[in-house]
N, C-alpha and C positions, 0 to 999 in steps of 0.2 A: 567434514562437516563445515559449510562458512559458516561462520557467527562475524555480524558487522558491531562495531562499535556502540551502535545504537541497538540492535538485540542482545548487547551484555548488560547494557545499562538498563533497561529494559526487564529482565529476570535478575538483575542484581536490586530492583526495588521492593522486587517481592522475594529478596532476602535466598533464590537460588542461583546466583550466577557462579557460570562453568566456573574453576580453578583452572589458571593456570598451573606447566608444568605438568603436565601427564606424559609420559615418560612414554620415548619414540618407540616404535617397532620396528620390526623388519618389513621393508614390502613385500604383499604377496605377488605372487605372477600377472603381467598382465594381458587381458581377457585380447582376443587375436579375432574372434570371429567366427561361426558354423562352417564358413565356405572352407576355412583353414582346417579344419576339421574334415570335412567331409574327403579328400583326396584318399585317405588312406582309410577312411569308414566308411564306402561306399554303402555298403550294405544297411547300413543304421542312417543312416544320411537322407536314404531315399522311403527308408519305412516312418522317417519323418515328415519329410513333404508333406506338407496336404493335413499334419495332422493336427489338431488341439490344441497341440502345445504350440507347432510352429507358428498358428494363424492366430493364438491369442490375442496378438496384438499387433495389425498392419497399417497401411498408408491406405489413404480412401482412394485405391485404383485399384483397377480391373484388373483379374477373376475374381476377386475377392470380395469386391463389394456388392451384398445381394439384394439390399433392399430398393424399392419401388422412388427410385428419385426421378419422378414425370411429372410433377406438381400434384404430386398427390396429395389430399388434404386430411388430416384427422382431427376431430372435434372431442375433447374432454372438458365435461365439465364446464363448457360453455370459453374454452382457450385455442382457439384454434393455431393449428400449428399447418407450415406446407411444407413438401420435401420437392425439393426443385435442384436444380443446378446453376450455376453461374460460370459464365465462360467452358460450357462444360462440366466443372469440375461439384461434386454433390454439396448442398450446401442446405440449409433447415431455417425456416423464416418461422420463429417462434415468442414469446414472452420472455424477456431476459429478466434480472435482478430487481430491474429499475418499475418493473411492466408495462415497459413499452414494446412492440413487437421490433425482433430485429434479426436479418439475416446474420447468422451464423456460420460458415464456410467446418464442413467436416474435417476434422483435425486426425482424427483416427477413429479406428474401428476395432471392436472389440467381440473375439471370438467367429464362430461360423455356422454355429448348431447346438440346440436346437433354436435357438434364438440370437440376434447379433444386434451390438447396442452399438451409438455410434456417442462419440469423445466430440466436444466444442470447444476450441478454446475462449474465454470470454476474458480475460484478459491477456497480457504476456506473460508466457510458460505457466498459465494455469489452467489446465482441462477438465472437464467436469462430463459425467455418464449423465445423457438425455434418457429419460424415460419412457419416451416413446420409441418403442421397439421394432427390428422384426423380425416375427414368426417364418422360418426360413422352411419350416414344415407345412404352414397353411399358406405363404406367402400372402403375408397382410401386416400392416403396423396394428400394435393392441399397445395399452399402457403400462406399466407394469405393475401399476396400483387402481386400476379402477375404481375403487370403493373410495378413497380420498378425497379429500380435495387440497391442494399445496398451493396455496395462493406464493405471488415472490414474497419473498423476505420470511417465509419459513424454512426453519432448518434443513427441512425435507424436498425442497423444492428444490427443482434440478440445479439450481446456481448455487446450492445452498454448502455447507460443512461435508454435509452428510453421504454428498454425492461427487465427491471431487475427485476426482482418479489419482491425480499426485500422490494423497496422503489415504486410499482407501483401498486401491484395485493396484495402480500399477507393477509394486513390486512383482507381487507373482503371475505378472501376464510380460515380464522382461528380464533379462540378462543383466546382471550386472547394474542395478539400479542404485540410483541416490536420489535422494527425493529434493535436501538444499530449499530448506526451507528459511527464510528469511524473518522473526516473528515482529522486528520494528516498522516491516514495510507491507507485511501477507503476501508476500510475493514469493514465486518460486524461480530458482532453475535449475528443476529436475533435467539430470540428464541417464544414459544406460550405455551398456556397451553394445546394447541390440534389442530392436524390439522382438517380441515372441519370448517366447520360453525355447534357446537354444541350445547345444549341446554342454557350451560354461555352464548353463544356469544350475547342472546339477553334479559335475563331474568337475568343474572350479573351471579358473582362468586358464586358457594352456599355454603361455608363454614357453613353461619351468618343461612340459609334453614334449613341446615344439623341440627342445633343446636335447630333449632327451632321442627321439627318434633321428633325430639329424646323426646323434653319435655315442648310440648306447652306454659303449665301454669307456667312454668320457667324461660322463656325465656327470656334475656335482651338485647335488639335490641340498648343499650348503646354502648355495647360492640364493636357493630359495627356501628359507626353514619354514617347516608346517606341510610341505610336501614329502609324497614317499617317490620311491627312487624311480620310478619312474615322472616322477613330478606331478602327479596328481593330490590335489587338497583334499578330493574325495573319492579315496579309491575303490571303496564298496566290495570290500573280504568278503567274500562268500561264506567263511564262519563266522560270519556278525552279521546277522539282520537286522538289529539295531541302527548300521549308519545308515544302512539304504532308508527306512523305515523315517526316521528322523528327517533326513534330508527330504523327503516327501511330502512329511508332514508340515512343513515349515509354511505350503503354500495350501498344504489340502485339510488345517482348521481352522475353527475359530479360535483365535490369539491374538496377543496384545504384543506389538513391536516394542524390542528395547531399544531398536533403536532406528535412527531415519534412512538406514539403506542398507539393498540387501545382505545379510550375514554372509560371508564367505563359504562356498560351499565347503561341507564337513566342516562346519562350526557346530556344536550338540545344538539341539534344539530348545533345552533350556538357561543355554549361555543367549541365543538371540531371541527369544518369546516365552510368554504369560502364559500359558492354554488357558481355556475357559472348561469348567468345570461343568459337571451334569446340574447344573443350575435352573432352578424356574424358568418357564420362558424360552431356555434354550432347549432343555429337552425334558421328558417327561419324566416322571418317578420311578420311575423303571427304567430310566435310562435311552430308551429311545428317541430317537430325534425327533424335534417340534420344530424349532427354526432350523434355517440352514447356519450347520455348524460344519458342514463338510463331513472329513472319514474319522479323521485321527482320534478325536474322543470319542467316537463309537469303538474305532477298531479297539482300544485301549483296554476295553470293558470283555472283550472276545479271549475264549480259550485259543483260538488261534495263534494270536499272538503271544498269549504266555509258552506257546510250542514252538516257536520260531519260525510262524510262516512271514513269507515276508510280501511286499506289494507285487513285487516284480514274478511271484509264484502264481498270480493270475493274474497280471496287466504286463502289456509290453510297455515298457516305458517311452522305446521310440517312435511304438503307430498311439500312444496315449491310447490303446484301445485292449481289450479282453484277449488273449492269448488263443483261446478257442469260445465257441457260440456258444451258448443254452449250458442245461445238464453238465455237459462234459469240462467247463474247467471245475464245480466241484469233484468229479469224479475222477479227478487225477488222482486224487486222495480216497474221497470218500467211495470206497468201491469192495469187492470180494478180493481186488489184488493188494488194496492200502496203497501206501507209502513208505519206501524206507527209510527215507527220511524222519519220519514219526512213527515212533516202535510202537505207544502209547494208544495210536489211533484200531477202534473197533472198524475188522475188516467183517462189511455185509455188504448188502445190496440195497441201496438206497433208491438208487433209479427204477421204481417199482413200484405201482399200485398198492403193492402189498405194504408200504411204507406211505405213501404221501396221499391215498385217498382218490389220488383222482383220477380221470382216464387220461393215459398219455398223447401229448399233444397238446391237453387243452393247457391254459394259463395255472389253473392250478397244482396241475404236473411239474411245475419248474421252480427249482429248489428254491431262487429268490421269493418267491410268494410267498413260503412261509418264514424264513429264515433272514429275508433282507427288506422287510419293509421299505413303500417308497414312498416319499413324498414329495411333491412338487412345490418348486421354487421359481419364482422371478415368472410365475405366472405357467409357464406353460414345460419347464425347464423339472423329469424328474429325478431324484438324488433317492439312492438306496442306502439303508441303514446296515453301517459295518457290522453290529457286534454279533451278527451270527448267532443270534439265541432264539433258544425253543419258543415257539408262542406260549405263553400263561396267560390265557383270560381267566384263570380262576382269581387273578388280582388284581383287575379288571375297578369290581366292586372295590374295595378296600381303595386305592392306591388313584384311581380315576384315567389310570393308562390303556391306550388302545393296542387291540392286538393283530396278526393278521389274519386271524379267522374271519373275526366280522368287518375287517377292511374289505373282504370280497363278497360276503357272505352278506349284502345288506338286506334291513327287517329283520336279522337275528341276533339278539342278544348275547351277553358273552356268558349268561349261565349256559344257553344252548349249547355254545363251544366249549365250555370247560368241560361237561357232562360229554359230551361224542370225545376229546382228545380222551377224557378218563378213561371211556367204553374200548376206544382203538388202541390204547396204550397204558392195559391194567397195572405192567409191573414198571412203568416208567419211574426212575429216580427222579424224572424234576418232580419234582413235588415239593411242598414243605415253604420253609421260610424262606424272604426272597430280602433284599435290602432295598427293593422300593415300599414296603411298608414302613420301613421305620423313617424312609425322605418323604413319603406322603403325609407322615404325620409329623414330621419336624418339619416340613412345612408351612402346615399352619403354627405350630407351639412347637418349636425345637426341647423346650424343657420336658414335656411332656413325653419325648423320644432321647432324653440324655442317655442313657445307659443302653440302649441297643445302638445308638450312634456310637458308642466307647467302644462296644463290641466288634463292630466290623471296622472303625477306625485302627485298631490293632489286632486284627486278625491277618495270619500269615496265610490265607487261602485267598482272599477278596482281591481282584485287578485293582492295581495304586489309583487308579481316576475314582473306582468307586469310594475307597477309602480316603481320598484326599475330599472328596465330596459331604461325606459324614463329617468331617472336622472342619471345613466349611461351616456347616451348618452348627456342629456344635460349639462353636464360637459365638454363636448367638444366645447359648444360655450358659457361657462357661462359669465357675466358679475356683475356689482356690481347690478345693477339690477334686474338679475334673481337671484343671490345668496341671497338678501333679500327675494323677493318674494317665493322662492324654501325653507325659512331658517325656518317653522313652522313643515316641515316632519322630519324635525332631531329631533322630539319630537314624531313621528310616533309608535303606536304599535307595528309594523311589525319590528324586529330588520335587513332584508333583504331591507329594506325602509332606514332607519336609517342610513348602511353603506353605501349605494350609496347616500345619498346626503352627506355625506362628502366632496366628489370631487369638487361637483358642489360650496362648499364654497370656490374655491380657487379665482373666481371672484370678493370676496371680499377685501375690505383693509386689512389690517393685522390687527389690532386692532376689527374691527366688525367679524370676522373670527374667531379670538382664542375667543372671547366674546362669541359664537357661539359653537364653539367646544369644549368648555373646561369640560362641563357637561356630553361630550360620555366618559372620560378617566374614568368615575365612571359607566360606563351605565352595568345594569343587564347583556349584550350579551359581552362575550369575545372577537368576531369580531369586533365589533363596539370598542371596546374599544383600539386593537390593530391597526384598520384600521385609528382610531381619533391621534393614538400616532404616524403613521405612516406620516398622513396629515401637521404635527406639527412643522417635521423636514425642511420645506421651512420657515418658520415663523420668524419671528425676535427674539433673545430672548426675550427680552424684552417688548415683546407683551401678553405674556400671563398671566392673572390674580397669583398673587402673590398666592394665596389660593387655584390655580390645581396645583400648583408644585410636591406635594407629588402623585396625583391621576396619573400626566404625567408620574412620575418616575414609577410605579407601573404597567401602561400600557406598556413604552418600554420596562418594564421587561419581560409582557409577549409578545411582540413583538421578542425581543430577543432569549427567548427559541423557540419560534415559529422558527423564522427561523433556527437557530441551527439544529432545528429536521427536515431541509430538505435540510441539506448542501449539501447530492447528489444528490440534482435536479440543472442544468445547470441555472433553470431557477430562484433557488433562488441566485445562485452566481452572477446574471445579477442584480439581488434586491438587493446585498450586491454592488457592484460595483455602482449603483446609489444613495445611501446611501454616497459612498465616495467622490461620483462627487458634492453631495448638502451640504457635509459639510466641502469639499475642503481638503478632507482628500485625497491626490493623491495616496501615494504608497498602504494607503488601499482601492480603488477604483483599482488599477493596479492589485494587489492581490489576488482581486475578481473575473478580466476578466479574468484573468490568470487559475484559476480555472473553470470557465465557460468554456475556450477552451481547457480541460485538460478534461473535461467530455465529449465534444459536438465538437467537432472542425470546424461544421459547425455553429457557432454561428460568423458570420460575423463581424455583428455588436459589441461585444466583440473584438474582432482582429482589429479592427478598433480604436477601444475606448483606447485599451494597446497601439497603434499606436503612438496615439495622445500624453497621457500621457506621453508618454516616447520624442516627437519632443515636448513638451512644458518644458517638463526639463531640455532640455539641450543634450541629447543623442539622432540628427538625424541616426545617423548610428545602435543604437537598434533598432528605429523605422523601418529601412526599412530590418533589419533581423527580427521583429515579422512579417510585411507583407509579405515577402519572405515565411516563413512558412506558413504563413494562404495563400497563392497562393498554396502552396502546396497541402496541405486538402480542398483548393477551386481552382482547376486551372481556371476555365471559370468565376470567379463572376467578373461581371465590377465592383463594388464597391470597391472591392480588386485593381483590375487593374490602377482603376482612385487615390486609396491612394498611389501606387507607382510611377505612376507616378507623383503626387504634391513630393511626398518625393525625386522624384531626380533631379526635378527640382532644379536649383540654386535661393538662399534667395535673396527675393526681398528686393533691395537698398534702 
């Protein structure tokens, strides 16, 4: 990680700058290249070609580049953009930062199918995903927000925070990435050890490989600690679906990096990321996906995975494509022969009218239709939902979640489907209580759902995402009560369990609280341990056992780098700024928002908060020239509206 002089000084105002001293490591192996690879993997080498993974990320040259660069022109929203060339090579003559139109020369290209976006650099080493696309299926550019409008200088607009590849997309479309982010100057220089997603990026660097195949019976796997004897960091035991599983996940959810580049393969997955929980907005009350969140916290929630299937049991990992077409990769399992692999699995005949309803061939013959939901992202791009569950519309009503009867079945309601699944499937066990009733009503009033939230938070049957999800939520109505009764899962296996009831301790007193948390600052999982060091910061000093001191300092250390490594997100400068607001640290709480609205300018609530800070120190007249500018970058927000007007009202007597 560089840090310059001036980005120490910099997070040392707002009261986080790194420590010195953090104690060296070993290096790991270093990353050699695919081609180094491929001599002796011919076979995986070539079922890569061509694939996903390989062309996530290339140079805007031919065969690879498919979109229409003839001077084609596309008009949104009254912005016209043209796709041309110069000297040849593709380049996009668009609205920059500033909004002025300016030729932009194509920097990279991102993906192949069904859609491929292209990378501008708009300044040095920083690249940003344009949003005019192309449809590599219809062959046509389409926007990828039509309904918008992103004038420049919003967040969302292509030059914006929001859209920067450095700090958003790159890791998982490269090898070997560091992102090297600068936060005194915003500058980058990210670099990789390879564009694409190549053979390292999931099996580690192969230096430690290289050394071993040159001379088996030689080999010392010392040389490189964290490797096994054949020198791989990720060697993927076939009796552990877990690492494969992880190591997948790392690029296929939604998650929050701990840190600015990418984790060494076969690092856990909750030593390097956050996951995002079945939360509003991201997915439905029932757990289904609404935005794109990718697999990983769908698959989490699947009896599949509590059996040990793993990705690699229906994806190739090296064509990034389905192992067999249609029906037939469920049916390696689901069938009259089973699995034996899975003793546990009911052997019938699923592939059959007499189970799915419909006539073979059509769409709803095909097990995805009922069992994997799909939704479509990035406009034309669809994504099927992992967790493999029975359609319930009978909760439909209750919960507000869609199912996929009436996804196909449009003009009928989901009493019609729950009433025909009931008729087709009298003695069916799904029935009964599901844990999206009790997130659709802790939803609206989590208090209202305490006690069946307590319920599946520590039940030993419920997938950990669901349950880390409940205590999520019952965090929002905890009390000294539920925080004891909730306080035995902060001992939970699941380290996704573990961080979510952190929160829920804040119901406690101070004293049973830190008594409580003081054992995550040492806990195996990285999250848990910066999430416990995070929780800390309300706490009295004085409350916390004499004997975590050292484990506390150790966590906020990695709290610290953690946030560092995502100073350009808006949304960790919102983190730093509440940080300053809890330890009354003001001008580094000022600092922070100030930076938030330097990335993001529609970060409201920051404009509001520099507002304050500044009418509580003394200086009403800054306060109502920050508001004056945030009316600017927000002319319509009443919140804005209503803080200038209190600021010109005259001080009450």
């Amino acid at each position: 990680m560089r840090i310059s002089p001036v980005g120490r000084a910099r997070l040392a105002a707002i009261g986080l700058a790194l420590l010195a001293g953090i104690p060296a490591r070993a290096e790991p192996p270093a990353y050699v290249g695919t081609e180094s690879c491929a001599g002796c993997h011919a076979a995986e080498t070539e079922a890569w070609r061509g694939s996903h993974h390989d062309l996530a990320w290339t140079l805007p040259g031919e065969p690879h580049l498919l979109g229409a660069f003839d001077d084609a022109v596309f008009v949104h929203r009254g912005q016209r953009t043209r796709f041309t060339r110069e000297n040849g090579a593709p380049a996009i003559e668009t609205q920059g930062a500033d909004g002025a139109l300016r030729r932009f020369p194509v920097a990279g290209v991102a993906g192949i199918a069904p859609l491929q976006q292209y990378l501008l650099e708009t300044e040095p080493g920083r690249l940003q995903s344009f949003d005019v696309t192309w449809d590599a299926e219809r062959g046509r550019w389409y926007h990828l927000y039509p309904d918008l409008d992103l004038p420049p200088g919003d967040g969302l607009h292509w030059t914006g925070p929001y859209k920067n590849w450095n700090a958003r997309c790159a890791e998982c479309h490269a090898t070997g990435y560091e992102k090297a982010y600068d936060p005194a100057t915003r500058r980058y220089a990210s670099h990789e050890a390879e564009i694409g997603v190549g053979c390292e990026a999931c099996h580690g660097p192969g230096e430690a490989h290289l050394a071993w195949s040159a001379n088996p019976p030689g080999h010392d796997p010392s040389r490189w600690p964290g490797t096994d004897a054949r020198g791989f960091t990720a060697p993927f035991p076939r009796a552990d679906a877990e690492a494969e599983i992880q190591q997948c996940a790392g690029c296929h959810s939604r998650r929050e990096p701990l840190s600015d580049a990418s984790p060494l393969p076969g690092t856990p997955f909750h030593d390097a990321y956050r996951l995002a929980l079945l939360t509003e907005g991201l997915y439905h009350a029932d757990g289904t996906i609404q935005d794109e969140v990718y697999v990983y916290g769908s698959f989490l929630q699947s009896k599949m995975y509590g059996k040990g299937v793993r990705c690699s049991d229906c994806h190739d990992p090296h064509r990034a494509a389905l192992r067999v077409d249609g029906n037939a990769t469920c049916t390696q399992c689901h069938s009259p022969a089973g699995n034996d692999r899975f003793s546990s699995l009911r052997k019938a005949l699923y592939d059959d009218p007499a189970h799915h309803f419909h006539e073979a061939g059509t769409p709803g013959a095909l097990c995805v239709s009922c069992h994997m939901v799909e939704r479509v992202y990035m406009g034309i791009d669809g994504r099927r939902d992992h967790s493999f569950r029975v359609p319930r519309p009978d909760l439909g009503a209750g919960t507000g979640a869609p199912d996929a009867c009436t996804d196909c079945h449009e003009g009928r309601g989901q009493d019609w489907a729950a009433a025909e699944i009931a008729r087709r499937f009298p003695q069916s066990d799904h029935r009964g209580r599901h844990f999206s009733e009790a997130f659709a009503a802790a939803r609206a009033d989590a208090a209202s759902a305490a006690e069946l939230l307590l319920d599946i938070a520590t039940s030993e049957t419920m997938p950990g995402i669901v349950r880390a999800t409940a205590l999520d939520l019952l965090a929002r109505a905890t009390d000294e009560r539920i925080a004891a009764d909730a306080s035995p899962v902060l001992a939970d296996p699941d380290p996704l369990v573990r961080t979510a009831a952190i929160a829920v301790q804040r119901g406690a007193a101070p004293g049973p609280r830190a008594e409580r948390l003081a054992p995550l600052l040492s806990d195996p999982a990285r999250v848990v341990r910066i999430t416990a060091a995070r929780d800390m910061l309300s706490l009295p000093a004085d409350s916390l056992p004499l004997a975590a001191t050292g484990a506390l300092s150790g966590a906020m250390e990695e709290w610290r780098v953690s946030l560092f490594g995502r100073a350009d997100f808006p949304e960790t400068q919102m983190v730093l700024g509440g940080v300053g607001l809890t330890t009354q640290n003001w001008r580094g709480a000022e600092a922070a928002f100030r930076e938030a609205v330097e990335l993001d300018p529609q970060l409201v609530d920051a404009w509001v908060m520099i507002a304050r800070i500044r009418a509580g120190l003394g200086d009403p007249g800054e306060a109502r020239r920050v508001i004056d500018r945030a009316l600017a970058a927000n002319p319509d927000d009443p919140m804005l509206a209503e803080a200038r007007r209190a600021l010109a009202a005259p001080p009450a007597q």
